[in-house]
C-alpha positions as CSV (number, residue, x, y, z in Angstrom):
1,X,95.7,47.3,154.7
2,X,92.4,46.0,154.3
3,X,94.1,42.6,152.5
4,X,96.6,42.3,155.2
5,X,94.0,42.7,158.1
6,X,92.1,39.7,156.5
7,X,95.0,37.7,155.8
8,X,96.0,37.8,158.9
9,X,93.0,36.7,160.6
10,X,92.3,33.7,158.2
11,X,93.9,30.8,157.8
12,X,95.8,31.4,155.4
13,X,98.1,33.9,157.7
14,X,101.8,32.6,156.7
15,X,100.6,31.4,153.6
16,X,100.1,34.4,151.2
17,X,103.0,36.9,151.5
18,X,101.9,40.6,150.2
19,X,104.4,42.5,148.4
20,X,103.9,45.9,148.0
21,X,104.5,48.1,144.9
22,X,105.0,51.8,144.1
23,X,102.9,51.8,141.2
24,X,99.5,49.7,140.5
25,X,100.9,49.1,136.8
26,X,103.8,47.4,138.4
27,X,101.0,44.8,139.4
28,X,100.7,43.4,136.0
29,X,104.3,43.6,135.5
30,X,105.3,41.5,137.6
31,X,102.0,38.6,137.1
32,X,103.7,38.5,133.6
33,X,106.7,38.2,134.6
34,X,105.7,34.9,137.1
35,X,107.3,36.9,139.9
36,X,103.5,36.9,141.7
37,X,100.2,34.9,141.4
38,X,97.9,36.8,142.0
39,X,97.0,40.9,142.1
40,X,95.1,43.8,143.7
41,X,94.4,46.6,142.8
42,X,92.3,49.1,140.5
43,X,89.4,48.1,137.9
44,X,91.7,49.4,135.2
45,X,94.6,47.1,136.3
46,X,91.3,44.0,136.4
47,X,90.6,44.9,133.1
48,X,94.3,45.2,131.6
49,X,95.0,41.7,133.5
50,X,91.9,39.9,132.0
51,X,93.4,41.2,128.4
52,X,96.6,40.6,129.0
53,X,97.0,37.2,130.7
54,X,93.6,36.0,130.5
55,X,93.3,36.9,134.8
56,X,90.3,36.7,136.4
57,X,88.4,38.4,139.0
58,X,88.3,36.4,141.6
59,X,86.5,38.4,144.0
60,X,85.2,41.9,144.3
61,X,86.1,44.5,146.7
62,X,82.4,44.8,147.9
63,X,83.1,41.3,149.0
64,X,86.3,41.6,150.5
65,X,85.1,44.1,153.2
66,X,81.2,45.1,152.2
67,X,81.2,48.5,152.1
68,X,84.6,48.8,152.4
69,X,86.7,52.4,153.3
70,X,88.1,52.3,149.7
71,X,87.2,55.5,148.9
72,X,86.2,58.8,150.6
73,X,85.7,62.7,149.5
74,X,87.9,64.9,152.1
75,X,87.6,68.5,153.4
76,X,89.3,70.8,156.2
77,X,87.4,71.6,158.4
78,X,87.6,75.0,156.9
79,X,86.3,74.3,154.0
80,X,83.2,72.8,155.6
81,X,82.7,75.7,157.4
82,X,84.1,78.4,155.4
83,X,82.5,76.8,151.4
84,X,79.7,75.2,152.0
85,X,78.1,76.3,149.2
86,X,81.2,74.6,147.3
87,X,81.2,71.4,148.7
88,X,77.7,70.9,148.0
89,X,77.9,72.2,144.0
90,X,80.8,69.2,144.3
91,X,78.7,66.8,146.0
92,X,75.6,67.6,143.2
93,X,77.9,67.0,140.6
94,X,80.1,64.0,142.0
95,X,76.4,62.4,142.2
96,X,75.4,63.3,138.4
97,X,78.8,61.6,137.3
98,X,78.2,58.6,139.5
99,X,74.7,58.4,137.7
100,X,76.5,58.4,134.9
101,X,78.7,55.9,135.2
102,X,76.0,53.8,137.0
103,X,73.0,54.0,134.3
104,X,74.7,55.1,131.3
105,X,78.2,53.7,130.9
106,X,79.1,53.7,127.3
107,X,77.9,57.4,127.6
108,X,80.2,58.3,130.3
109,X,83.3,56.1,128.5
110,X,83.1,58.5,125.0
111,X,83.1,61.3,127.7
112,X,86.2,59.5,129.3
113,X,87.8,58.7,126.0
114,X,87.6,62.4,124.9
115,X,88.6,63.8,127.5
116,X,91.7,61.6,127.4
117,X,91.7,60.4,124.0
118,X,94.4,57.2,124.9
119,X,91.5,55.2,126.4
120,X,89.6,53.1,124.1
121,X,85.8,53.8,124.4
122,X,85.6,49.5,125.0
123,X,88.1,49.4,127.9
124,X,86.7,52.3,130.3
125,X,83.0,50.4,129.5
126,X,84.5,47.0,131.0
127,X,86.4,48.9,133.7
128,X,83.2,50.6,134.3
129,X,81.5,47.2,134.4
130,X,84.1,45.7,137.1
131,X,84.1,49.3,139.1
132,X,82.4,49.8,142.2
133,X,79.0,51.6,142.2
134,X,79.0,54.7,144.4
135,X,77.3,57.9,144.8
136,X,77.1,61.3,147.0
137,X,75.2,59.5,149.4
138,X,77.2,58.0,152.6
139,X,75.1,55.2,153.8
140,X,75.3,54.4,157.7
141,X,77.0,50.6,156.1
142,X,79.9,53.2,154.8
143,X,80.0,54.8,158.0
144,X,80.2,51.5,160.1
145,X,82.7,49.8,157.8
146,X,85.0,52.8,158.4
147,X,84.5,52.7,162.1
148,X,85.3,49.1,162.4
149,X,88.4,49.5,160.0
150,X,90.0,52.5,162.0
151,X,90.1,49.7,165.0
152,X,92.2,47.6,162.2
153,X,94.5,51.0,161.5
154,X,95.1,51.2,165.6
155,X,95.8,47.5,165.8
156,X,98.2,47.7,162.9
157,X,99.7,51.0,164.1
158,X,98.6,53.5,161.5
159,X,96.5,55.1,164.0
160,X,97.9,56.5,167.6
161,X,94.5,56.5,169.4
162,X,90.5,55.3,168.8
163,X,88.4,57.8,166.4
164,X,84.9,58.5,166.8
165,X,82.1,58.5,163.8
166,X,82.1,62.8,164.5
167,X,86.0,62.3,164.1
168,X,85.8,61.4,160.6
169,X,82.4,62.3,159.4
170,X,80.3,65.3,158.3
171,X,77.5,64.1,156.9
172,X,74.9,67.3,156.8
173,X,76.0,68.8,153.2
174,X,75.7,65.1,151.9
175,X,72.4,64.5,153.6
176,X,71.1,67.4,152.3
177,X,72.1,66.8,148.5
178,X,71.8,62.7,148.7
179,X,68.7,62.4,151.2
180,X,67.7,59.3,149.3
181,X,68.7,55.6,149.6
182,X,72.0,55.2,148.7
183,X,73.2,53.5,144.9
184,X,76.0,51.6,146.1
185,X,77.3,48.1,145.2
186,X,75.2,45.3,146.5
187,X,77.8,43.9,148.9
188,X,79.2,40.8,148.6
189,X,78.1,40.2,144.7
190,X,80.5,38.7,142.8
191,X,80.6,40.2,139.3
């Protein structure tokens, strides 16, 4: 959505047609097979493209839409009320994995590899490398981004009617766990 929004707006609207797939790994697929020119999609797909037909990155997803709405940890409203104590264990230990990933990536990908065992150790330290950086913090950038993009999802007709911050966010558990500056991407850098 976030590709199409910018598409649309550039000049390039008419020029680039998006075709959609069921499955990331279709992606490659079909670069290999010359059906498309270009892909997006995950870090692992990046990574498997850059292997596979010598792709590159062209531009990263911090770029695209800085701080984009990529990503997000959801709760009922139930939960938030009813488990607090839950969410925030979660929250503690979503922030020591992104620490992890973050500061000690070859760490985290023999942790990944044996947990999985069919990812090479290599592979999750360059998807790792090409990831974005996040962490149990929700900067106010995160919270703006979002805003501004659930205009896009009314304009495009995913959404019915205008959302406000309160409408999507909960920030006091996450405050109270992350009450730091936040270790996200630098936005905009180009790996």
């Amino acid at each position: 959505m976030i590709l199409r929004k910018l598409i649309k707006d550039s000049r390039l609207a008419g020029d680039i047609a998006i075709k959609n797939y069921d499955w990331a790994d279709f992606i490659l697929d079909a670069m290999i097979d010359g059906e498309i020119d270009g892909g997006c999609g995950t870090p692992p797909l990046a990574v498997l493209a850059m292997h596979q037909m010598k792709a590159k990155i062209l531009i990263s997803s911090a770029a695209v839409w800085p701080f984009n709405p990529s990503y997000g940890i959801a709760a009922t409203e139930s939960m938030i009320r009813d488990s607090q104590s839950t969410l925030e264990s979660f929250l503690e230990l979503h922030e020591v994995a992104c620490n992890l990933l973050r500061e000690r990536p070859e760490e985290a990908a023999k942790l990944v590899h044996r947990a999985f065992n069919l990812i090479d150790e290599d592979f999750a330290v360059e998807v790792f490398g090409v990831s974005p950086k996040y962490c149990a913090s929700l900067p106010i950038e995160c919270i703006n981004s979002s805003m501004a993009f659930t205009k896009t999802l009314k304009d495009m007709g995913y959404l019915t009617r205008d959302l406000e911050k309160e409408d999507v966010f909960y920030t006091e558990i996450i405050e109270k766990v992350h009450p730091g500056e936040h270790h996200y991407d630098n936005p905009g850098k180009l790996r």
